[in-house]
C-alpha positions in Angstrom: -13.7 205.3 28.7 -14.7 204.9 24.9 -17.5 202.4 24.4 -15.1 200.5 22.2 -12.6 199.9 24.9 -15.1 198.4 27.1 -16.6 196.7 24.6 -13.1 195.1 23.9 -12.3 194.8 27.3 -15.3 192.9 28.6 -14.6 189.3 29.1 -15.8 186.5 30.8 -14.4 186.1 34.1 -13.8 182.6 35.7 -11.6 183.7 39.3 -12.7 186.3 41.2 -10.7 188.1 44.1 -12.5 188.1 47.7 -13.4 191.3 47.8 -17.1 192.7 48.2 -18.8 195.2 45.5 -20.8 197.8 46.9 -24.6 198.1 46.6 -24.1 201.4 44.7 -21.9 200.2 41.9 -24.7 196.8 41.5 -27.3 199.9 41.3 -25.1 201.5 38.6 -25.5 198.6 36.5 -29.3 198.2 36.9 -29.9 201.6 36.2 -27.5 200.8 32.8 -29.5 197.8 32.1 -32.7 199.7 32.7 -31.9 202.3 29.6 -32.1 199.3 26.9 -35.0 199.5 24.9 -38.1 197.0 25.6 -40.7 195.8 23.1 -43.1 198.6 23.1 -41.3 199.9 26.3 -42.5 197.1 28.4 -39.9 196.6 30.8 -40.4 193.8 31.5 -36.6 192.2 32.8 -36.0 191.8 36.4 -33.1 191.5 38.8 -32.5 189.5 42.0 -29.2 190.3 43.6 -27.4 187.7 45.8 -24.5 189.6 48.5 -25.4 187.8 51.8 -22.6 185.1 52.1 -24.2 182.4 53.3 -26.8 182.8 50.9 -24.2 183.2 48.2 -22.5 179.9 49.6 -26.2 177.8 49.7 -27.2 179.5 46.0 -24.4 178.1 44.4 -24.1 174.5 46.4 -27.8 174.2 45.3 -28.6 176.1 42.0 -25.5 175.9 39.8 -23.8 172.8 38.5 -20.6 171.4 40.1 -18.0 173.3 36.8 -20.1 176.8 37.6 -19.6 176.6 41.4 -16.1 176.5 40.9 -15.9 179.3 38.2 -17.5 181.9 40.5 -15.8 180.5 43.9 -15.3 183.8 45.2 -17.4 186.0 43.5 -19.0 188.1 46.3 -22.5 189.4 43.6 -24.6 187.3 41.8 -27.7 188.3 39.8 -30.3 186.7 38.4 -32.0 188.1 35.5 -35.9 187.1 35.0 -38.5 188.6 32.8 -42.6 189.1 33.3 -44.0 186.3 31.2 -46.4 187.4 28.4 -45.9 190.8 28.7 -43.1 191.6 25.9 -44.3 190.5 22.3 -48.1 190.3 23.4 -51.0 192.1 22.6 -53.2 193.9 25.5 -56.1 190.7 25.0 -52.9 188.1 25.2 -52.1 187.1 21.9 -48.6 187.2 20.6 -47.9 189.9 18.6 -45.6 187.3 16.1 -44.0 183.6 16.2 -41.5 184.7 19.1 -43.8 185.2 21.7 -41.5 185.2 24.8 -38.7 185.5 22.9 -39.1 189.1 23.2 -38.7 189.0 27.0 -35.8 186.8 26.5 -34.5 189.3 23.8 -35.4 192.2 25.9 -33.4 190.4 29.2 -30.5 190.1 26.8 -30.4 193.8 25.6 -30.8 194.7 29.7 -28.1 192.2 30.8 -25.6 193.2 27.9 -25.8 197.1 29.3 -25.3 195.6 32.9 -22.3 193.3 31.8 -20.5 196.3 29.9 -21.3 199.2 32.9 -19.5 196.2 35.3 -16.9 196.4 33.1 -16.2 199.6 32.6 -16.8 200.2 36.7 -13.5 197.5 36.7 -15.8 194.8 37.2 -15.5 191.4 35.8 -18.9 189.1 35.1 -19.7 185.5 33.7 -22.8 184.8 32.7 -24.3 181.4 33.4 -27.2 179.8 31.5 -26.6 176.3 32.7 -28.5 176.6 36.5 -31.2 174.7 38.2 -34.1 176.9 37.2 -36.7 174.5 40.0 -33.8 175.7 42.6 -33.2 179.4 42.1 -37.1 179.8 42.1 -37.5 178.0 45.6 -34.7 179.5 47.2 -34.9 183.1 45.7 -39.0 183.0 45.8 -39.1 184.3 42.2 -43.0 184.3 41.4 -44.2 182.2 38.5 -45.1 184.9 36.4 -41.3 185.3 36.1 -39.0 183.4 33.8 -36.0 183.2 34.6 -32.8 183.6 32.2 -29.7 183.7 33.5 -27.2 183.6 36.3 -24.2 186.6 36.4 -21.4 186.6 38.3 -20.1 190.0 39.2 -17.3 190.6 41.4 -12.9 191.8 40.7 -11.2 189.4 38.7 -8.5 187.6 39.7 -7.3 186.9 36.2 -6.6 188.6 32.4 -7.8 185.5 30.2 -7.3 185.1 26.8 -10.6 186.0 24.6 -11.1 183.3 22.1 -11.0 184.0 18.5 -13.7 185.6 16.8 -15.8 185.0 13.5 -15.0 187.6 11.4 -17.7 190.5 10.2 -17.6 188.5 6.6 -18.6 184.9 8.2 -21.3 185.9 9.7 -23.1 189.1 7.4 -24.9 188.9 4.4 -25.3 191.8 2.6 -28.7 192.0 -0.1 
């Protein structure tokens, strides 16, 4: 498959079928998301994949609000991206490298997760990614380690549906050209 079609095929999914995605297709998008490029090739993102069912079923009761538990339902895979704190746009002493600071670890997360999201879909996978989530929640229950912030919430599973992608901006709205 050409990277445009996925790239035009990759929406966000809301109804997912009840069927379970193997451990080796999650592993082929992390090893995707692990290509992206890093500030100075820190590496910094992280994953923490959700399949056990009744930890799927107490993760979403307790760490997503009541409109995101209904969107993933049935999704069987959920994964939540983190990234080491002070790591990506930091100097070896600790100072930030520029005004961002970890902005580049969110940055860097985002470049990860984007390379995840498109391998799902081109695997036949649909995602949603959530960035409304109780952050004190998914800590407790996942034991995610301070050091790590944490970024988002994807879904990953079959979809159930074909929605409609909402319109666009258009390349001239948003590019300025000196």
């Amino acid at each position: 498959m050409e990277l445009n079609d996925i790239i035009n095929q990759r929406k966000s999914i809301r109804k997912y079928k009840d069927q379970d995605v193997s451990k080796q297709l999650i592993d082929e998008m992390i090893h995707c998301a692990t290509l992206a490029e890093t500030w100075k090739n820190s590496q910094t993102p992280r994953y923490h994949v959700i399949q056990s069912k009744e930890l799927l079923k107490q993760f979403k009761a307790q760490c997503l609000p009541e409109f995101n538990q209904k969107n993933v339902e049935n999704a069987p895979v959920l994964i939540v991206s983190t990234f080491v704190k002070d790591r990506a746009g930091y100097q070896r002493n600790g100072s930030p490298d520029n005004e961002l600071n970890n902005g580049w670890g969110i940055y860097d997360t985002g470049l990860h997760n984007q390379n995840l999201i498109l391998k799902a879909t081109e695997l036949g996978l649909g995602t949603l990614v959530m960035g409304i989530r109780n952050e004190r929640s998914i800590r407790k229950l996942l034991e995610i380690p301070a050091n790590e912030m944490i970024v988002s919430v994807i879904a990953v599973g079959y979809s159930d549906i074909d929605p409609q992608r909402p319109p666009r901006k258009t390349v001239e709205e948003i590019t300025h050209y000196y």
